[in-house]
FIGU-733945 format. One record per residue: residue in three letters; x, y, z of N, C-alpha, C, O in turn. Coordinates in steps of 0.1 Angstrom, whole numbers, padded with zeros to 4 digits, always signed. Example, Ala and Ser with C-alpha at 12.3 -4.5 7.8 and 13.67 -1.06 7.14 Angstrom:
2
Ala+0132-0057+0078+0123-0045+0078+0132-0033+0078+0142-0033+0085Ser+0128-0022+0071+0137-0011+0071+0129+0000+0079+0134+0011+0080
//
This chain:
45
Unk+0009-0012+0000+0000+0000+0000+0009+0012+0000+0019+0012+0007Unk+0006+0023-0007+0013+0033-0009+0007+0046-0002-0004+0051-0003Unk+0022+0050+0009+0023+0059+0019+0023+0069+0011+0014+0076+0013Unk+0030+0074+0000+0034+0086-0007+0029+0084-0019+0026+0073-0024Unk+0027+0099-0025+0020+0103-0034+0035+0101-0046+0047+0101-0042Unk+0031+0099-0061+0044+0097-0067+0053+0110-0069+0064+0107-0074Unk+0051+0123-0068+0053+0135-0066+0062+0134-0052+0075+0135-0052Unk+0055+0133-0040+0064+0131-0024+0077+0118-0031+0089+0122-0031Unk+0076+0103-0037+0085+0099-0034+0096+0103-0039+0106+0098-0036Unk+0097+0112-0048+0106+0118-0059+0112+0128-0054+0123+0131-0059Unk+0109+0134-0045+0112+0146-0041+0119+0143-0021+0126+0150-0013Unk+0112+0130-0022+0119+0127-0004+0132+0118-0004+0135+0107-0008Unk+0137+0128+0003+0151+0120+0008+0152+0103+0019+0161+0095+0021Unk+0140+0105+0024+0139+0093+0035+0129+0092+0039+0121+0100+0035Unk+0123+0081+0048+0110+0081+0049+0104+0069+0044+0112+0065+0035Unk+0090+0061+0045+0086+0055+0041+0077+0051+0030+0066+0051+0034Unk+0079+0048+0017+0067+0053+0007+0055+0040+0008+0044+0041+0003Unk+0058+0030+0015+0051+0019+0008+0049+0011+0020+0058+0009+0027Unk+0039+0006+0021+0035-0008+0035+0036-0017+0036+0025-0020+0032Unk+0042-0029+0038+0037-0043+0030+0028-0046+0041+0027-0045+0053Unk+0016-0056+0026+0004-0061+0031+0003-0072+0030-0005-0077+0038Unk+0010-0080+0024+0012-0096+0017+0022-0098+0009+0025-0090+0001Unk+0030-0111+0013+0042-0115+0003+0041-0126-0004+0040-0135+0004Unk+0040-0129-0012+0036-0143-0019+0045-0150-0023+0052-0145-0032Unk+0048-0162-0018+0064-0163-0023+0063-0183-0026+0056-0191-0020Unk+0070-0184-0034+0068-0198-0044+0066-0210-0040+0074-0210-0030Unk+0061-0221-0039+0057-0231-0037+0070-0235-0030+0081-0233-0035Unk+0069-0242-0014+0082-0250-0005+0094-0238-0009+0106-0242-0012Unk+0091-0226-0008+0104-0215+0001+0104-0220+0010+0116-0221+0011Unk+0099-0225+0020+0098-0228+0036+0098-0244+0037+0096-0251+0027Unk+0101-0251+0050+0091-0263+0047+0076-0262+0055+0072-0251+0059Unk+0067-0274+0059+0058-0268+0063+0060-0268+0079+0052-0261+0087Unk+0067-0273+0083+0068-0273+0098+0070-0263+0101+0066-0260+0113Unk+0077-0251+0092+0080-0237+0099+0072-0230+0102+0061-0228+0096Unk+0076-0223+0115+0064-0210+0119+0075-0204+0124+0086-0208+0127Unk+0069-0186+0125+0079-0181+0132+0076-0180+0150+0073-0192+0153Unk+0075-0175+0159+0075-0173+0170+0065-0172+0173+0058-0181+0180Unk+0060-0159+0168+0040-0154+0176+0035-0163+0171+0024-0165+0176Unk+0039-0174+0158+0026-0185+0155+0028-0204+0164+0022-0215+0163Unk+0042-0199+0172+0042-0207+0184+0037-0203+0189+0025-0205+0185Unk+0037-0195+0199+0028-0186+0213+0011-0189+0206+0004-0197+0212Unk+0009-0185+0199-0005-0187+0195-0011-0200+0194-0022-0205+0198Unk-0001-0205+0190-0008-0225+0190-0009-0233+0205-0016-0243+0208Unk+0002-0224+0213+0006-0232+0223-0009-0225+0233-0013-0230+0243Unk-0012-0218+0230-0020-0208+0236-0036-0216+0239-0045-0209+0245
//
């Protein structure tokens, strides 16, 4: 999602233009057993 207008990112030196909302990334990047941390705490929960 976009923080800055395309005018602001051109013109800023620093700062954030953009959010991430979702990363979609290719079939077994991971295996499936992986979770990171908060989705331990949550299961264990």
């Amino acid at each position: 999602e976009s923080l800055m207008s395309d005018i602001e990112i051109k013109e800023a030196t620093k700062g954030y233009a953009f959010q991430t909302k979702r990363i979609i990334m290719t079939a077994n990047t991971y295996p499936k057993n992986w979770h990171s941390k908060s989705s331990k705490n949550e299961l264990l929960s």
